[in-house]
C-alpha positions as CSV (number, residue, x, y, z in Angstrom):
1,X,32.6,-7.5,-24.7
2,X,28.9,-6.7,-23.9
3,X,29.4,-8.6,-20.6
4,X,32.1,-6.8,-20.1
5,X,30.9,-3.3,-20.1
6,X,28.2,-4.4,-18.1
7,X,30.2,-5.6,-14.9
8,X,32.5,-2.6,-15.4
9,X,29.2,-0.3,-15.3
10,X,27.7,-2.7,-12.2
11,X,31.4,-2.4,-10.6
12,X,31.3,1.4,-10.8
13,X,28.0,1.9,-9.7
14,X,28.9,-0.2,-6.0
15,X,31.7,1.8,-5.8
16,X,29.7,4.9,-5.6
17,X,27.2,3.4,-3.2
18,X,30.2,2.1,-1.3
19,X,31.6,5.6,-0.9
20,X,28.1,7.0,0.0
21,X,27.9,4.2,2.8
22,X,31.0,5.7,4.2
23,X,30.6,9.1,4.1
24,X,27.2,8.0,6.2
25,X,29.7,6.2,8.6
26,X,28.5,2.9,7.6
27,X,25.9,1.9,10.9
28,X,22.7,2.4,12.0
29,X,23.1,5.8,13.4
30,X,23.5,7.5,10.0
31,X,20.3,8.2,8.9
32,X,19.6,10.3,12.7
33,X,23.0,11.7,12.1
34,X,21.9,12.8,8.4
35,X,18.6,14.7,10.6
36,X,20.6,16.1,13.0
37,X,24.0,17.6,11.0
38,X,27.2,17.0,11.5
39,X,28.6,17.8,14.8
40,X,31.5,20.1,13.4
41,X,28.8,22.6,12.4
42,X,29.3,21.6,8.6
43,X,26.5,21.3,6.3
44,X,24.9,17.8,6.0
45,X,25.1,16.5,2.6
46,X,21.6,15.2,1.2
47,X,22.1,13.3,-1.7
48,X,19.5,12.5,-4.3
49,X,18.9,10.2,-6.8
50,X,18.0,11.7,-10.2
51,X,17.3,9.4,-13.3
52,X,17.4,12.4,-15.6
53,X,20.3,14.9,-17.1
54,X,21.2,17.9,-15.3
55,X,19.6,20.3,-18.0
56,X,16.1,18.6,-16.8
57,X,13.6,21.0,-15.3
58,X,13.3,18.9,-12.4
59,X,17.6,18.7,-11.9
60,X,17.3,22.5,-11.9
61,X,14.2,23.2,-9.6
62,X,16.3,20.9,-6.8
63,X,19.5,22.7,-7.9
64,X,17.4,26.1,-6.5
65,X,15.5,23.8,-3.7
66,X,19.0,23.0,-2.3
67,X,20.4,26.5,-2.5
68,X,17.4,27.7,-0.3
69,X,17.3,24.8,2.0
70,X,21.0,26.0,2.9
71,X,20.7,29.1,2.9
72,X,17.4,28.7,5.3
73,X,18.8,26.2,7.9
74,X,22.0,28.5,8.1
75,X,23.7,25.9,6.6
76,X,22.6,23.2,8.8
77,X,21.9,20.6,4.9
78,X,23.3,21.0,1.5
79,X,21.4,19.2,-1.6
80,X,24.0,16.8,-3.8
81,X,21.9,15.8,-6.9
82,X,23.4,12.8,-8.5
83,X,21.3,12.7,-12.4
84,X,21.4,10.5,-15.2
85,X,20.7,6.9,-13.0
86,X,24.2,7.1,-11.3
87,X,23.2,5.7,-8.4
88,X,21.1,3.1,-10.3
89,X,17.4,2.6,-12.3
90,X,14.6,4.4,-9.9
91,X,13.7,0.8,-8.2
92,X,16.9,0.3,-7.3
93,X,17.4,3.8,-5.8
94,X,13.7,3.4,-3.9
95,X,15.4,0.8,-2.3
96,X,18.7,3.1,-1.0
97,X,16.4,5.8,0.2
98,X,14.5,3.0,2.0
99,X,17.5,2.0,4.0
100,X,18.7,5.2,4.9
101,X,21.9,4.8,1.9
102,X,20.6,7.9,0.5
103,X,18.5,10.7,1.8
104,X,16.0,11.1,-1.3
105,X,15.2,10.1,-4.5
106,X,13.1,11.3,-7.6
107,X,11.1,8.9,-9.0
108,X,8.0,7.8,-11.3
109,X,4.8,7.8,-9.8
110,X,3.7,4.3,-10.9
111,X,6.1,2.5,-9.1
112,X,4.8,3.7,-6.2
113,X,1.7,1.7,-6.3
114,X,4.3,-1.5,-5.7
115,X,4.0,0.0,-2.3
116,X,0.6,1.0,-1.3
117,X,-1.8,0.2,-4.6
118,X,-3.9,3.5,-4.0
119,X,-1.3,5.7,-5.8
120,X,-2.7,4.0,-8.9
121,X,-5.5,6.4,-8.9
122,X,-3.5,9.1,-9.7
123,X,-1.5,6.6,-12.4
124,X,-4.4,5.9,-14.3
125,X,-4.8,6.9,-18.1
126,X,-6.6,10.4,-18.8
127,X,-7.0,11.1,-14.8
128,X,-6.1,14.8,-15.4
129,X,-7.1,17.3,-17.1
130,X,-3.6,19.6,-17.2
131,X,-0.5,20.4,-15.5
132,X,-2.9,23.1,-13.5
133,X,-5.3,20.2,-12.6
134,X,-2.8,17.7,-11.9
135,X,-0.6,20.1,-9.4
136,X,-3.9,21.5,-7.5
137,X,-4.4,17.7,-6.3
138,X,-0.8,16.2,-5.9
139,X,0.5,19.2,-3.4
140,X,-2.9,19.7,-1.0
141,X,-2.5,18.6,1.7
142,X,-5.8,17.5,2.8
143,X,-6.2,15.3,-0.2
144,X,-3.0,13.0,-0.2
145,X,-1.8,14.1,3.5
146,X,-2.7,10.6,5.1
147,X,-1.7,8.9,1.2
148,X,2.5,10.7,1.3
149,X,2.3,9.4,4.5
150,X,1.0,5.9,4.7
151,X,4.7,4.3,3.6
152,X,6.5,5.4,6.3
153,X,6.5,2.6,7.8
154,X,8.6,0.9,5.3
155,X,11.1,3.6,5.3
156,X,10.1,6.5,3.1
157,X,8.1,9.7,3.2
158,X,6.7,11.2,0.0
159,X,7.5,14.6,0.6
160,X,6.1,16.2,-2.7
161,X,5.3,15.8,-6.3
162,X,6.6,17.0,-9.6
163,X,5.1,17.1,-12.9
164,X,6.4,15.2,-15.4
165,X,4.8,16.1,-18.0
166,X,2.0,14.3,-20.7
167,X,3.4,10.6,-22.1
168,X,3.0,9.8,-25.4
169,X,3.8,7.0,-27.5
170,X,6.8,7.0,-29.9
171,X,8.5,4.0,-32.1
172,X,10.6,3.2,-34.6
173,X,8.3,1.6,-37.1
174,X,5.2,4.2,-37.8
175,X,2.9,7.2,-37.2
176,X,0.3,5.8,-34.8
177,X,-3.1,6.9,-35.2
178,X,-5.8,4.6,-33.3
179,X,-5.3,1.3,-31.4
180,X,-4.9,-1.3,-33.6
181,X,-1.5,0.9,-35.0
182,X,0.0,-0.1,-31.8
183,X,-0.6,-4.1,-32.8
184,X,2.7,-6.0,-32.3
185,X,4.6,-3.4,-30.9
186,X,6.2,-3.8,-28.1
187,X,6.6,-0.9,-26.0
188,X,9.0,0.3,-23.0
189,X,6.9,1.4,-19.9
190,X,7.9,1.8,-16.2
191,X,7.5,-1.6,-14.0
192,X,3.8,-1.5,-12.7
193,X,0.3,-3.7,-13.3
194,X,-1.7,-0.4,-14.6
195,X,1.0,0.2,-16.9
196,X,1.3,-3.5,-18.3
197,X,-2.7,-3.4,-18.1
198,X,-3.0,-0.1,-19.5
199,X,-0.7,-0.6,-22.4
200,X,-2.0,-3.7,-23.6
201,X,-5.7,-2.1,-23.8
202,X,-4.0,0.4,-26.1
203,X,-3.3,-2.2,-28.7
204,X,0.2,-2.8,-28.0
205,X,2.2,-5.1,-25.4
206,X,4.4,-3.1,-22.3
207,X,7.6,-4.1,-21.8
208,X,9.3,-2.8,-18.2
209,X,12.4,-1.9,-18.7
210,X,15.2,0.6,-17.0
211,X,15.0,3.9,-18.4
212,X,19.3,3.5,-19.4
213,X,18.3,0.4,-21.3
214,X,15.7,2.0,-23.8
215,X,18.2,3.1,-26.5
216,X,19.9,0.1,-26.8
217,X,17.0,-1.9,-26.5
218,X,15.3,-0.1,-29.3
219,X,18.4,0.2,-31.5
220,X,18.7,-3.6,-31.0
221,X,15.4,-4.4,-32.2
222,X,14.4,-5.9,-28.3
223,X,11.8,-3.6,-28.2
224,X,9.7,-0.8,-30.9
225,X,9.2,2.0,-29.1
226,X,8.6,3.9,-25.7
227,X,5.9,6.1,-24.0
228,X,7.2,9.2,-22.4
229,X,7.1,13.2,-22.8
230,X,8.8,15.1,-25.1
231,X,12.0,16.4,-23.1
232,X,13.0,12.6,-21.9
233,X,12.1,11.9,-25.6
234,X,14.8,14.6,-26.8
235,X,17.2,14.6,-23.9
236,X,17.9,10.8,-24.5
237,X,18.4,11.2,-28.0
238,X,15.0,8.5,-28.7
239,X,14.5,10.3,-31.9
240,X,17.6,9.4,-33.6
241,X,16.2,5.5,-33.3
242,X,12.4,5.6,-32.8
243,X,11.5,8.9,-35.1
244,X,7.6,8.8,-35.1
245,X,6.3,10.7,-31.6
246,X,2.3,10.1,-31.7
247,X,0.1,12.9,-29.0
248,X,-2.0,10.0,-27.2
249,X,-1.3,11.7,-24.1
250,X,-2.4,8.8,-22.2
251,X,-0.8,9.7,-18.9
252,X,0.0,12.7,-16.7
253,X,1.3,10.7,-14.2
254,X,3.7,12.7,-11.4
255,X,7.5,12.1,-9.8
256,X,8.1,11.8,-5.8
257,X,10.4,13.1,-4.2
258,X,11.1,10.5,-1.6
259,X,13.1,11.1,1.4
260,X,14.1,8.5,4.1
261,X,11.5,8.7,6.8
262,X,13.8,8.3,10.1
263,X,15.6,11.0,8.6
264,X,12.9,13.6,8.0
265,X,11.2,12.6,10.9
266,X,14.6,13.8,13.1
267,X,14.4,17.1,11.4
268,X,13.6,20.0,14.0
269,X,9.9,21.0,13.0
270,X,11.3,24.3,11.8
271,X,13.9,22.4,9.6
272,X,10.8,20.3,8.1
273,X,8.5,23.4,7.8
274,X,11.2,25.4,6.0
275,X,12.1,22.1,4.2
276,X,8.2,21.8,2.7
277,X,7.5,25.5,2.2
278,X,10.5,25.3,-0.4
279,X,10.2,22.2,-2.2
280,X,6.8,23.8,-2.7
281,X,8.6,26.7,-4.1
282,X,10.7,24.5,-6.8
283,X,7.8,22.5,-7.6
284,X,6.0,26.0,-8.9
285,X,9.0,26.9,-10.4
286,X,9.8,23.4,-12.4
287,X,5.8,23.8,-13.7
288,X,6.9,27.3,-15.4
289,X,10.5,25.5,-16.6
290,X,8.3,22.5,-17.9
291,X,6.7,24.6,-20.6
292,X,9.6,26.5,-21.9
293,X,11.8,23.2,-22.0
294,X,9.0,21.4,-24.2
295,X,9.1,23.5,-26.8
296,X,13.1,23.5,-27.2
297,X,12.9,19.8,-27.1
298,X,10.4,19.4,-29.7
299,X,12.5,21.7,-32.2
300,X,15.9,19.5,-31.2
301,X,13.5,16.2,-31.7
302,X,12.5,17.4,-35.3
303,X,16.1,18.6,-36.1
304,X,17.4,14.6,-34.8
305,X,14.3,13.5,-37.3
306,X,11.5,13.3,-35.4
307,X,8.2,13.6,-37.0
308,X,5.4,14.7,-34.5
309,X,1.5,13.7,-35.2
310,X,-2.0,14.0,-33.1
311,X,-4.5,11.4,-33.3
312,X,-8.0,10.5,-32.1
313,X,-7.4,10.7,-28.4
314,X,-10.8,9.4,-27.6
315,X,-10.3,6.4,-28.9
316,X,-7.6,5.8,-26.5
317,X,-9.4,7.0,-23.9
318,X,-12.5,4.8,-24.6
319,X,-10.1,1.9,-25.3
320,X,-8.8,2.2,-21.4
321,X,-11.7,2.7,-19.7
322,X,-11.7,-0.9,-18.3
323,X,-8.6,-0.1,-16.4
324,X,-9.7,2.7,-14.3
325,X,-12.6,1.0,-13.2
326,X,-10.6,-2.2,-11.8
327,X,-7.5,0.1,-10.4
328,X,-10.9,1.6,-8.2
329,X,-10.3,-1.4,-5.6
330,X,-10.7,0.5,-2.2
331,X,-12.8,2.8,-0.7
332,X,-9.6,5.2,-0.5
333,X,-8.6,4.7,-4.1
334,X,-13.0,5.3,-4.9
335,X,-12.7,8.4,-2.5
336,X,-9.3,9.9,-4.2
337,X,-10.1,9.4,-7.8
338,X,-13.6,11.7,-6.9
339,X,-11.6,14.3,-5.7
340,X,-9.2,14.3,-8.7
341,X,-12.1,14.4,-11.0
342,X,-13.8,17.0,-9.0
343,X,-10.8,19.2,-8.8
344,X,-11.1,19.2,-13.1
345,X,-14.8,20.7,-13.3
């Protein structure tokens, strides 16, 4: 039955990409088409890949994004969110934007170091200082200008970045306090060396996985426990199965919004001025949703049976030290990690 379920899953999911490849007319011309607009004058449908319910700060600051974009352009693009991995896990979806399937997607910040390794600087544990920290490095220009553009080449512009909030351990077994708690556990992260690395100085062992799968996977004993911030923590319903959320705020990492490169590039310059000036405006306004959302999540987490505990955070900051230092392979990655840390003082 398992088995099953899976193929019916896999068999719905290529029917949706299916229909996307035709609505795109099917050939190489679609992605400049997508740039350009439709010839009829309608508005050109961007969609976007969203791993994430709709009632997620980030589903709602592109919801506005979109509205604006249309409104702007006189109606030239309209924003079609898909949330909640329909189009597939965030590697998967990469992948679509890449080849022009899809016009965007939203996704985690470590996996773009699979890509170009320096985005590991601003994956590495304890690299910010706060949401304010973290957003006055990721949106200027003049420090990760050259780094949002260095993939376009392989098909994808990095057109902004979202925060995502502070990850955190949780599991299904106990409260953890120091390292040696995390001992034998085995622990869902994203797909990407620092995090494998990262984890595994933290006293327990990473385990990449989907972010669909972790439920399951927990529930079935396959894993312990995840590392993640308190709304996907909530939202998901973790709490029901791994009830003990432990503050090691180990990572602030930040989402992309990805966007196919031929077709950005084949925007007018005013369509990609207006374009940047209001993702900027819905990555403000997702910072002051972030906060508000937290503390709703927290109180639905306690009421699922949740129990919430700090620890020790230097100890987990001592204990990956090690993996900053070797993630610091290139004179960029040297370069960007000073100005992160200089942008905290």
């Amino acid at each position: 039955m398992k088995k099953s379920y899976k193929q019916l899953i896999f068999l719905g999911v290529m029917a949706l990409v299916l229909s996307i490849l035709a609505a795109c007319g099917g050939d190489e011309g679609a992605t400049t088409t997508e740039a350009e607009g439709t010839s009829n004058g309608e508005a050109q449908v961007l969609k976007v890949a969203f791993n994430q319910p709709e009632n997620h700060p980030q589903y709602k600051a592109m919801q506005e994004f979109g509205e604006k974009l249309k409104e702007r352009t006189n109606g030239a693009y309209e924003i079609e969110i898909f949330p909640n991995e329909l189009l597939g896990a965030q590697r998967e979806t990469i992948e679509l934007v890449q080849t022009g399937t899809i016009a965007m997607s939203i996704v985690a910040g470590s996996l773009l170091e699979n890509f170009n390794e320096d985005f590991a600087v601003f994956n590495l544990p304890y690299v910010f200082e706060s949401a304010e920290h973290q957003m006055s490095v990721l949106n200027n220009q003049e420090v990760v200008g050259d780094l949002y553009s260095s993939l376009k080449d392989q098909g994808i512009f990095v057109a902004g970045a979202f925060h995502s909030g502070v990850r955190n351990v949780y599991n299904s077994e106990k409260p953890i306090n120091t390292p040696e708690d995390l001992n034998g556990l085995k622990i869902r992260i994203i797909e990407s060396d620092t995090n494998i690395k990262m984890m595994e100085q933290m006293g327990g062992t990473g385990t990449p996985m989907g972010q669909g799968e972790v439920y399951t996977a927990i529930q079935s004993g396959v894993i312990d426990g995840g590392e993640n911030n308190e709304l996907i923590y909530a939202n998901l319903k973790h709490a029901e199965i791994a009830p003990y959320y432990s503050y090691t705020k180990h990572l602030m990492f930040p989402d992309y919004l990805l966007i196919n490169s031929q077709l950005f590039d084949g925007m007018s310059e005013e369509h990609q001025q207006i374009f940047k000036e209001e993702l900027l405006a819905a990555i403000d306004r997702e910072v002051e949703m972030w906060d508000e959302d937290v503390q709703k999540a927290i109180a639905d987490a306690e009421a699922a049976g949740a129990k919430f505990n700090e620890v020790d955070v230097e100890l987990f900051r001592k204990a990956t030290e090690s993996i900053v230092q070797e993630k610091l392979t290139t004179d960029n990655a040297k370069a960007l990690y000073e100005k992160v840390r200089e942008a905290a003082k």
